[in-house]
C-alpha positions in Angstrom: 0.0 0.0 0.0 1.1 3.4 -0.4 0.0 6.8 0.2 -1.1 9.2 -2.4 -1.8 13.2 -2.1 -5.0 14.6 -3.8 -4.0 18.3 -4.6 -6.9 20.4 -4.9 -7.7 22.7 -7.4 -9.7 25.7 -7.8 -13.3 25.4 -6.7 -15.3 28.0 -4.7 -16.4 29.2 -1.7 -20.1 28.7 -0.7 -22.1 31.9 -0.9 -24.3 31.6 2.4 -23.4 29.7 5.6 -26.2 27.1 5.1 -24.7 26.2 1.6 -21.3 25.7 3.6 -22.6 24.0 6.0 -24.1 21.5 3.2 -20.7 21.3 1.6 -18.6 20.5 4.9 -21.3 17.9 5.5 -20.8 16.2 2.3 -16.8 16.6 2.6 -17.2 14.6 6.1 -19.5 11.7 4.8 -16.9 11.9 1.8 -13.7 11.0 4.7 -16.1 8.8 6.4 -16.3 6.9 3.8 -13.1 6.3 3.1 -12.8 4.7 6.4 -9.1 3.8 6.9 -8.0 5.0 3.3 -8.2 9.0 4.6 -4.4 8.8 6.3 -5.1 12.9 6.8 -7.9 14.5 5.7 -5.9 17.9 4.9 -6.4 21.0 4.9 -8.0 24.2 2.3 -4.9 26.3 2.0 -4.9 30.4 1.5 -3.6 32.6 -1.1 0.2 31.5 -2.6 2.9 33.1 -3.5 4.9 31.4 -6.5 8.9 31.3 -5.6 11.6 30.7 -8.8 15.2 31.9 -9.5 13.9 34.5 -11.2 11.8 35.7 -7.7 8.4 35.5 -6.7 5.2 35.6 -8.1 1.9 36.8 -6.1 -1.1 35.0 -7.6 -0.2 31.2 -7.1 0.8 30.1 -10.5 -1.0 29.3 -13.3 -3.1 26.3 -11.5 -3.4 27.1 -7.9 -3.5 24.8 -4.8 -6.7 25.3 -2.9 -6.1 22.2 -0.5 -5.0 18.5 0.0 -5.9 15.4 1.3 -3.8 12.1 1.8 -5.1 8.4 1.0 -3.8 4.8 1.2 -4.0 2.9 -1.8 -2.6 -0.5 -3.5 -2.6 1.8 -6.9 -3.0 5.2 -8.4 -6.1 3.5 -9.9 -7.4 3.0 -6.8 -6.6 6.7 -5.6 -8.3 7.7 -8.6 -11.4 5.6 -7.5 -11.5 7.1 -4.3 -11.1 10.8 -5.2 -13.9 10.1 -7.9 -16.4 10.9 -4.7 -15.1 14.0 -3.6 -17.3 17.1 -3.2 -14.5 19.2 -4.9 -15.0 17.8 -8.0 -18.2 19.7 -8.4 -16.2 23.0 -8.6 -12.6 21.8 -8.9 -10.1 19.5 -10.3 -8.1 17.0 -8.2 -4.6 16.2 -9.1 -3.0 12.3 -8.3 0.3 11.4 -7.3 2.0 9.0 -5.0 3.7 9.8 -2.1 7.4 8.7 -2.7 9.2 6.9 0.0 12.3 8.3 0.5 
């Protein structure tokens, strides 16, 4: 088994606090139900910055991050099957990579 990161991608903020409260709702029966699998649910992130040699850049590259989770799987496949049920999805993209072991 090894553990993947689902890097979040854009996506939006709810406009009232009873649509929030909808979405965290579906985000925890999302984690719930990946029982085991959720190895850290993460965490929404803020604004970045974007650091190079060349210096840094103030609106968070051309994709930004808007958050993260980490999951166990046997596969990327398998990551890919459980990030398929993720509210973001509705807004967002979701990028897929192992976790290297170093």
């Amino acid at each position: 088994m090894a553990n993947y990161i689902l890097a979040y991608h854009g996506g939006k903020m709810p406009d009232t606090p009873e649509e929030g409260a909808k979405l965290m709702a579906r985000w925890t029966d999302w984690l719930n139900g990946l029982g085991k699998a959720a190895v850290d649910p993460g965490h929404p992130v803020g604004k970045s910055k974007t650091l190079s040699k060349s210096g840094v850049t103030h609106d968070g590259g051309a994709n930004p991050l808007s958050g993260y989770s980490i999951v166990e799987s046997d596969s990327i496949e398998g990551a890919i099957k459980l990030a398929k049920g993720c509210p973001h999805l509705d807004d967002g993209t979701i990028e897929i990579a192992e976790l290297m072991k170093m």
